[in-house]
LUMMIRO-189378 format. One line per field, with one value per residue: residue in three letters; x, y, z of N, C-alpha, C in turn. Coordinates in pm, 1 decimal, decimal comma, m for minus. Layout:
# residues N
code = c(ALA / ...)
nc1 = c(X / ...)
nc2 = c(Y / ...)
nc3 = c(Z / ...)
cac1 = c(X / ...)
cac2 = c(Y / ...)
cac3 = c(Z / ...)
cc1 = c(X / ...)
cc2 = c(Y / ...)
cc3 = c(Z / ...)
//
This chain:
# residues 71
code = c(UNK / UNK / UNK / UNK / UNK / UNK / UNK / UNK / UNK / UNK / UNK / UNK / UNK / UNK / UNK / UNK / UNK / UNK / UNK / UNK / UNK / UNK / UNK / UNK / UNK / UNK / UNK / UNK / UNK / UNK / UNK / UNK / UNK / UNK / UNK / UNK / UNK / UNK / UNK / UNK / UNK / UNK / UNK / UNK / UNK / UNK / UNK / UNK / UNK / UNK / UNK / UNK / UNK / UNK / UNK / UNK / UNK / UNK / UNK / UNK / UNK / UNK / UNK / UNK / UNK / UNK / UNK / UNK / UNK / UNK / UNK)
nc1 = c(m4284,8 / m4013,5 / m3878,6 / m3670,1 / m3750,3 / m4003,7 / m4279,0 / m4323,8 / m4159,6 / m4130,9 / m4015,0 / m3873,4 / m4039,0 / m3915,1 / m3689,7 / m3419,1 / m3438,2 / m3389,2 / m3496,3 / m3408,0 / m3322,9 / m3641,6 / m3921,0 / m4109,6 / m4000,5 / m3871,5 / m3660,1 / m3623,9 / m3645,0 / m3410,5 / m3206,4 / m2985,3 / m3006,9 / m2942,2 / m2856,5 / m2679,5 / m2674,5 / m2726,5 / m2943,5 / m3245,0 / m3583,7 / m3828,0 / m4182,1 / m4443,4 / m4589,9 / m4750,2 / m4536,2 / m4298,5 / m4253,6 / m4475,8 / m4426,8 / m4376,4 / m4110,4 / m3831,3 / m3510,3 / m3248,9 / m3085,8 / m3107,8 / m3099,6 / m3391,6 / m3693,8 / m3984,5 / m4316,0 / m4445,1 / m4256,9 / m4134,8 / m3901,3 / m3715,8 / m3747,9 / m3464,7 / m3307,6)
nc2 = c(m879,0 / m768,9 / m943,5 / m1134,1 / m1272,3 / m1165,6 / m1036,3 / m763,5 / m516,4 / m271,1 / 86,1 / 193,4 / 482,3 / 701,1 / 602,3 / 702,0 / 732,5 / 574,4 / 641,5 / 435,5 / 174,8 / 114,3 / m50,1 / 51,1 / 257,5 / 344,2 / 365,9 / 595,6 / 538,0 / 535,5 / 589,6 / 490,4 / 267,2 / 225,1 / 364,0 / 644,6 / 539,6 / 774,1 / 884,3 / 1034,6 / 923,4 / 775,8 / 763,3 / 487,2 / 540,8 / 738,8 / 979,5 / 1090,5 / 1367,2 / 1445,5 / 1477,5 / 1310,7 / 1226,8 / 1105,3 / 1205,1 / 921,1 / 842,6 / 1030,4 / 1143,0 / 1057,7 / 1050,3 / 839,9 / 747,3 / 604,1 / 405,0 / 51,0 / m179,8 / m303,3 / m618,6 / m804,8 / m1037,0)
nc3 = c(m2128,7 / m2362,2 / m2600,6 / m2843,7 / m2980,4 / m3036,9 / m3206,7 / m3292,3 / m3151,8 / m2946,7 / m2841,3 / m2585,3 / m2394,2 / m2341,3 / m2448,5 / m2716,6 / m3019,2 / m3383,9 / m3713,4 / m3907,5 / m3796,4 / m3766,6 / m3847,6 / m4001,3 / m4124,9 / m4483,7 / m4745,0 / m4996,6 / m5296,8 / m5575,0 / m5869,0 / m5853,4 / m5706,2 / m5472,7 / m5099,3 / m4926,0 / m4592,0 / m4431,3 / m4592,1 / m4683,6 / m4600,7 / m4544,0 / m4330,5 / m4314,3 / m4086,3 / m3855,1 / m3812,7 / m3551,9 / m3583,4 / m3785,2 / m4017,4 / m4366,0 / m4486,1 / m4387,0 / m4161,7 / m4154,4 / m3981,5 / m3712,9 / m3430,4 / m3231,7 / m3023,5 / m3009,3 / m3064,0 / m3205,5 / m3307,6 / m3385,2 / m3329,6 / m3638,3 / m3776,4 / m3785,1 / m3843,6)
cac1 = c(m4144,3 / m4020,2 / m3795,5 / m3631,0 / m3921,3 / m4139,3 / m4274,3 / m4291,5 / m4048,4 / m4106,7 / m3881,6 / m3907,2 / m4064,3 / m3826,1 / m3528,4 / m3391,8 / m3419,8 / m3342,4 / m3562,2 / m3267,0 / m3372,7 / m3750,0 / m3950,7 / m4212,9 / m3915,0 / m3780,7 / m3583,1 / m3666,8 / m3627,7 / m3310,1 / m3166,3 / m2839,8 / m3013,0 / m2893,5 / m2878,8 / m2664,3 / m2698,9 / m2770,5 / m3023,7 / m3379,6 / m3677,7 / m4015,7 / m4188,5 / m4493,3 / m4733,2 / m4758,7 / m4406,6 / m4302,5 / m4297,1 / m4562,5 / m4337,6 / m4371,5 / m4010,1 / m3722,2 / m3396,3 / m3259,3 / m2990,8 / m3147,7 / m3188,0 / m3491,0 / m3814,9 / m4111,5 / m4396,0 / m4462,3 / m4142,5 / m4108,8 / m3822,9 / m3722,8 / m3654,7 / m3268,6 / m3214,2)
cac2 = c(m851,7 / m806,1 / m1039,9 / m1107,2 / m1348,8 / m1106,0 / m969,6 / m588,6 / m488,5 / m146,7 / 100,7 / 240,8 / 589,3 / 783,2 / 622,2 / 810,9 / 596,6 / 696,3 / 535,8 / 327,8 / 71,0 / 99,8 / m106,8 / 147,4 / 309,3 / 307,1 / 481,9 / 680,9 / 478,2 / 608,6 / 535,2 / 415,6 / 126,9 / 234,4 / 474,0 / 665,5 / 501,5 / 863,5 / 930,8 / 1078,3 / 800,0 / 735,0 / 690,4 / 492,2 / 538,7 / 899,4 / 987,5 / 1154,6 / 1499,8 / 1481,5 / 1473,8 / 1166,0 / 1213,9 / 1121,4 / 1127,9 / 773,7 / 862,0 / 1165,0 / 1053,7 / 1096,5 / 1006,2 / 807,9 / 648,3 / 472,7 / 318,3 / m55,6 / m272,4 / m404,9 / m774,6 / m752,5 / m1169,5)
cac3 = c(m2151,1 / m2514,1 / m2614,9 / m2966,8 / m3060,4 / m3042,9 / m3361,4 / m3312,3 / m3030,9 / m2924,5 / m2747,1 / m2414,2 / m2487,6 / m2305,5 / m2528,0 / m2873,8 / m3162,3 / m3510,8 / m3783,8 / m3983,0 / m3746,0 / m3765,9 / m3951,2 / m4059,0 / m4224,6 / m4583,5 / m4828,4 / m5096,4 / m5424,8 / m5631,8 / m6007,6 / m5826,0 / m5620,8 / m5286,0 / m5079,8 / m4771,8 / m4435,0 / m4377,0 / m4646,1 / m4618,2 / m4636,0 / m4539,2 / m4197,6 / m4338,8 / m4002,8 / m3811,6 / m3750,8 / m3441,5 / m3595,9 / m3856,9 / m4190,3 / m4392,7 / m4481,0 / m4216,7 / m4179,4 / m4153,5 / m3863,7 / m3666,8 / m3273,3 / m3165,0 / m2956,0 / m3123,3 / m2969,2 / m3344,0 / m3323,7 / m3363,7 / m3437,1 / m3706,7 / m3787,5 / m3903,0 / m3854,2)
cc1 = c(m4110,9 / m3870,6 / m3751,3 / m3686,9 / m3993,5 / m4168,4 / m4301,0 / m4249,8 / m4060,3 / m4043,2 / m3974,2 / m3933,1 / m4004,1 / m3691,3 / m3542,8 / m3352,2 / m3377,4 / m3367,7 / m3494,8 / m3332,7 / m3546,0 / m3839,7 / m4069,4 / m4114,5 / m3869,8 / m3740,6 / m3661,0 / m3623,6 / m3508,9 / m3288,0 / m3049,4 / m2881,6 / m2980,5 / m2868,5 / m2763,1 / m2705,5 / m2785,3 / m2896,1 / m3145,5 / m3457,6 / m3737,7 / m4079,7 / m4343,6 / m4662,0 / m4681,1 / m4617,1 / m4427,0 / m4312,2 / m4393,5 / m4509,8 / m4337,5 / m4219,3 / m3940,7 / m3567,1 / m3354,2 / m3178,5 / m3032,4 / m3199,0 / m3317,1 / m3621,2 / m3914,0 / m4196,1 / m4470,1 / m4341,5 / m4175,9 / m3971,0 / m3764,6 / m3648,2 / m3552,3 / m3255,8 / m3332,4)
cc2 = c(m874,9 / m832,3 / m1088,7 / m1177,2 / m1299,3 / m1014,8 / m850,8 / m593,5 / m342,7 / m38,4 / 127,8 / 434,5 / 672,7 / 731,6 / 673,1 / 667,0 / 609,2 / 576,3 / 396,9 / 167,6 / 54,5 / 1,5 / m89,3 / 233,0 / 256,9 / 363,9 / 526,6 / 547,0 / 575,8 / 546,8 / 482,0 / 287,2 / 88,7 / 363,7 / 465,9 / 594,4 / 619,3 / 938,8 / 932,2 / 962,8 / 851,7 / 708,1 / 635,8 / 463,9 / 707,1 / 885,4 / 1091,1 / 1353,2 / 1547,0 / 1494,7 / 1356,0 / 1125,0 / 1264,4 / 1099,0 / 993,2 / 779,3 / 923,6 / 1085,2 / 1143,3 / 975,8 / 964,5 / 738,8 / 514,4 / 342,3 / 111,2 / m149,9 / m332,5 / m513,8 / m781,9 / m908,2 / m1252,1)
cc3 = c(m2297,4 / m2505,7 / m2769,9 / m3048,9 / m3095,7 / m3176,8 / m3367,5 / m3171,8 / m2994,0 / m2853,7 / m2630,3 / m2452,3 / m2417,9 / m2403,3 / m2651,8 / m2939,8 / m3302,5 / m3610,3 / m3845,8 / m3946,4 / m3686,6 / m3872,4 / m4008,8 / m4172,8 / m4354,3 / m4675,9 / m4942,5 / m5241,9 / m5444,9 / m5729,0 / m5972,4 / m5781,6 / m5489,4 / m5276,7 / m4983,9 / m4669,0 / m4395,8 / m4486,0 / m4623,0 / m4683,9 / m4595,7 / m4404,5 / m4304,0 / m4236,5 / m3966,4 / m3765,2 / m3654,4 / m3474,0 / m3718,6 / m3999,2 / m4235,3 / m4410,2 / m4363,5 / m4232,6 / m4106,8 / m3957,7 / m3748,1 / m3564,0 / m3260,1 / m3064,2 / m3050,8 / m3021,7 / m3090,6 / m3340,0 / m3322,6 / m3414,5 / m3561,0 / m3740,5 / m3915,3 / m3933,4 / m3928,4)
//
């Protein structure tokens, strides 16, 4: 049972996830220092459709997916 101890948390592979909250994900570098909520990043294992770039928001299905530790 995964539980909020647990150090990769993965979903349930029928639920839609949307990288933002992945922790394979991460943004693109920028000269501002931040980015959109909704801006395009990085999956950095096999993303679910084969593009290294993802959008951050965009529901979808992953079977890479894991968690990531927000606290």
């Amino acid at each position: 049972m995964n539980n909020k101890s647990d150090k990769k948390v993965k979903s349930d592979p029928g639920e839609l996830i949307h990288c933002a909250t992945c922790s394979y994900f991460s943004y693109f570098d920028n000269n501002d220092g931040h980015n959109s909520p909704n801006a395009l990043g990085k999956c950095d294992v096999k993303s679910w459709d084969g593009n290294r770039g993802q959008w951050a928001m965009f529901h979808h299905h992953c079977k890479n997916f894991v968690k990531a530790n927000t606290g």
